[in-house]
N, C-alpha and C positions, 0 to 999 in steps of 0.2 A: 499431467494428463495420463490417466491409466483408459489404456484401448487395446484392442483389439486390430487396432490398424486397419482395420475397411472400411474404404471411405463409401457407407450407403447415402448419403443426402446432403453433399457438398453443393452450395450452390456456387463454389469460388478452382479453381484447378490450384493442383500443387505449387505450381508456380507463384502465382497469388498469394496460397499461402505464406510459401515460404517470405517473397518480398517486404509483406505485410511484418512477418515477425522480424526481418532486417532493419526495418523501419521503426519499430517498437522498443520500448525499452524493459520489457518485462522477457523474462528467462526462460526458456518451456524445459519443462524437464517430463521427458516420453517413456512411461511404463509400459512396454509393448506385449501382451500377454499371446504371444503368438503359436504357441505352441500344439492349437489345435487347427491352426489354419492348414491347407494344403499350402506345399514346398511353393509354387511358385507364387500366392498369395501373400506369404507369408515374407519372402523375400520381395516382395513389391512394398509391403506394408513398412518395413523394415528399414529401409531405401527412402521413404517419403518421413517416419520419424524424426530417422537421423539428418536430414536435409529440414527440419522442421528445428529438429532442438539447437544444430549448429549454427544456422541461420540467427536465432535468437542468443545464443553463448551458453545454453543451456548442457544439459548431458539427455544419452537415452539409455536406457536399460531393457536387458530381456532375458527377464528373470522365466526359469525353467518349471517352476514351485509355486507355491504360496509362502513356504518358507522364506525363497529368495527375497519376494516380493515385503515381506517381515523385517528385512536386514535393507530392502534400498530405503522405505518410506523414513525411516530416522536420520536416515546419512543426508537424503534432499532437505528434511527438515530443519538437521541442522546446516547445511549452505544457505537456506534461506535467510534465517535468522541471522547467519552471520556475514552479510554482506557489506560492500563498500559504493560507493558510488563516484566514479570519477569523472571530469570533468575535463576538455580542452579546447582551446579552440583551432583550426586547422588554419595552414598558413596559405594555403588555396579557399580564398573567400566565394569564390564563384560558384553560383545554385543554379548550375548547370543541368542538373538530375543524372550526373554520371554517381555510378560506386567509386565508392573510395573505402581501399582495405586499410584497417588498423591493425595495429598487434601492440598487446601492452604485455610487457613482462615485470615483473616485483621478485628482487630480493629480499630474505629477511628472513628472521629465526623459524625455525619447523617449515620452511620452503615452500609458501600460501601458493594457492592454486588460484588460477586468473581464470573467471570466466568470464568472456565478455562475444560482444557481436565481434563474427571479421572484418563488418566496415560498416556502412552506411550510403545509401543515397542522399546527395548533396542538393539538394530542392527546399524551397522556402516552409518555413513555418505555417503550420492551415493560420487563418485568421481566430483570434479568441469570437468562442460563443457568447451571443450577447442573449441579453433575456431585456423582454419589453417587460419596465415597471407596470407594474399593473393601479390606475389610476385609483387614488383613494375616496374612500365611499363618502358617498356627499349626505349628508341629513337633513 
């Protein structure tokens, strides 16, 4: 996400947001171009990223430049590309819809960076979307 960090036509509060991206399994990574906002806009803005991209295990950046912003978009490219995906199951089954914090740490040659969520709400799977077969054409 590259922004400006002002939220003009949210129909959800930060809160939301953020939950939603705890709940998610995709990563936000926040290019915050804040540099013309007024000071306390700007650290509003700033505040609602970073509570946006940690929420998701993402990073956020707040590049000063367009140069800056030249040297992050490769470095997010390549974390995308290079990702892992892991798996566990928790030894508290109950779908309670409390958080539950995780932390995963990894050893290993060149000292791999772990992004992940710091937990999850523990509540049931939505149900799968089903589609009505659509009946075939009679002649």
């Amino acid at each position: 996400m590259v922004t400006d960090g002002n939220d003009n036509t949210s129909n959800e509060t930060l809160e939301q947001t953020v939950r939603k991206a705890r709940q998610s399994e995709v990563l936000v990574y926040c290019i915050g171009l804040l540099n013309e906002e007024e000071p306390r806009e700007a650290k509003k803005a700033k505040r609602a990223l970073k509570a946006l991209s940690e929420a998701s295990g993402g990073l956020d950046f707040y590049p000063k430049d367009l140069a800056e912003v030249e040297k992050i978009t490769p470095q997010v490219a390549h974390e995308i590309r290079n990702q892992y995906i892991l798996g566990y199951t928790p030894t508290n089954l109950a779908l309670d819809g409390t958080f539950r914090q995780i932390k995963v740490a990894v050893t290993g040659y060149g000292h791999p960076a772990v992004r992940t969520r710091n937990g999850y709400y523990a509540t049931p799977a939505p149900p799968p979307k089903t589609t009505q077969a659509k009946p075939a054409p009679s002649h």
